[in-house]
N, C-alpha and C positions, 0 to 999 in steps of 0.2 A: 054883921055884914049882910050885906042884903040886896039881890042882884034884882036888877031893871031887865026890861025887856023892851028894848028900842029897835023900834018897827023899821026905820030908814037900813038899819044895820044888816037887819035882819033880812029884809030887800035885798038889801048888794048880796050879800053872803050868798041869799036865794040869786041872783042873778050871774054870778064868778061862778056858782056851784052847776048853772045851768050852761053857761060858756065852758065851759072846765069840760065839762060833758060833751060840749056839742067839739069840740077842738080836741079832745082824745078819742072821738069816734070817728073824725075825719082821718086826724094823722096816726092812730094806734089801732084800734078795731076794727075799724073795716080793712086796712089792708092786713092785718094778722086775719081775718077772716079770709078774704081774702086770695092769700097764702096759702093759709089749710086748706079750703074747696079746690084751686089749683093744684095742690099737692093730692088731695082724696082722687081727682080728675087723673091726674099723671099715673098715679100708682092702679086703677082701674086700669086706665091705656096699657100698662104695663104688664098687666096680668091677663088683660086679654091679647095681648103681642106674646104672652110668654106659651099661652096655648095657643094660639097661632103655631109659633115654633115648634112647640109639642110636637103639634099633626103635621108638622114641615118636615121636621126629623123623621118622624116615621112613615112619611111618604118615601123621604130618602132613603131612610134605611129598607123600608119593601122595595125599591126600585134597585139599590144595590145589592140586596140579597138576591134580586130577579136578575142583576146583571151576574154576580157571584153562579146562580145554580144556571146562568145560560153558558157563562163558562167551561163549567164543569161537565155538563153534556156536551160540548163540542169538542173539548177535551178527551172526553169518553169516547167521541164518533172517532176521532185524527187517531185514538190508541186500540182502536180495534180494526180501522183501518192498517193501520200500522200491518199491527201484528197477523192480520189476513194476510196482505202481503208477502210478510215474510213466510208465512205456512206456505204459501203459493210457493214463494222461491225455496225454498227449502225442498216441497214434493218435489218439483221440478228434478233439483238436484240428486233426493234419492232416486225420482223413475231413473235421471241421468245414468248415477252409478248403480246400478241393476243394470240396466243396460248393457254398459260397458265391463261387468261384471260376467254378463251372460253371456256377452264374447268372446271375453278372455276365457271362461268355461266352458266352452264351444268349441274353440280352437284346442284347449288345451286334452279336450275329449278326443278332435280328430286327429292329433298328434300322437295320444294316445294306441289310439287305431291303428293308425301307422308302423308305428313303434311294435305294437301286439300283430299286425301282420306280417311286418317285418320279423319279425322275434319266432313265429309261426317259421316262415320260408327259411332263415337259417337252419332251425330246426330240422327240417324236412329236408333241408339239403344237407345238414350232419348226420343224419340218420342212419345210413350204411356202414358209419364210421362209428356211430352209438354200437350199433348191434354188431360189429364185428371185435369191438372194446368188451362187451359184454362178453360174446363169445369165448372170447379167449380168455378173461378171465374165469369163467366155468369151467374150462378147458383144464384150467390148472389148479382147478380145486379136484 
């Protein structure tokens, strides 16, 4: 057996082989190519949109912790206001009862007085009746 080599054959083969080629690079290779570039394109976009967001979120998040610690000092201000206040009202109330305290201690001193005056002048005015009780009980010892 003993093969030829026919040039016309050889031709077409070379020629289908080069159509073959130029027709899978239209409709297969360049859009897989294509494809992938768009896709390596998209997936960059996406990495740079995802640090984008990175520094979005932590803009957000400093902005909300800025809102968070603005809160918390005003918070602070409204609770020590608060509680001045109430210190305020509260002295108030003790100067109040001292006060009122100090009157009824007052009153209850000059009543007193009275009482110890009075308690004096009966005295003074039993008193000939003391010493004549004494008297006479001496008398009868």
């Amino acid at each position: 057996m003993h093969l030829d080599v026919i040039p016309q054959l050889l031709l077409v083969t070379g020629v289908i082989f080069l159509i073959l080629l130029v027709v899978l690079n239209k409709t297969l290779y360049r859009p897989l190519l294509n494809f992938m570039e768009n896709r390596d394109k998209s997936i960059k976009r996406d990495l740079e949109n995802t640090g984008k967001n990175s520094s979005d979120i932590l803009a957000y998040q400093e902005e909300a912790n800025k809102i968070i610690l603005d809160a918390k000092m005003e918070a602070s201000k409204i609770k020590e206001g608060v509680i001045g206040t109430v210190k305020e009202e509260a002295s108030k109330k003790i100067e109040e009862s001292k006060a009122s305290i100090e009157k009824e201690y007052e009153k209850f001193l000059d009543e007193l007085r009275a009482q110890k005056t009075e308690l004096k002048s009966a005295l003074i005015a039993n008193m000939p009746a003391f010493d004549e009780g004494i008297k006479s009980k001496l008398s009868q010892i």
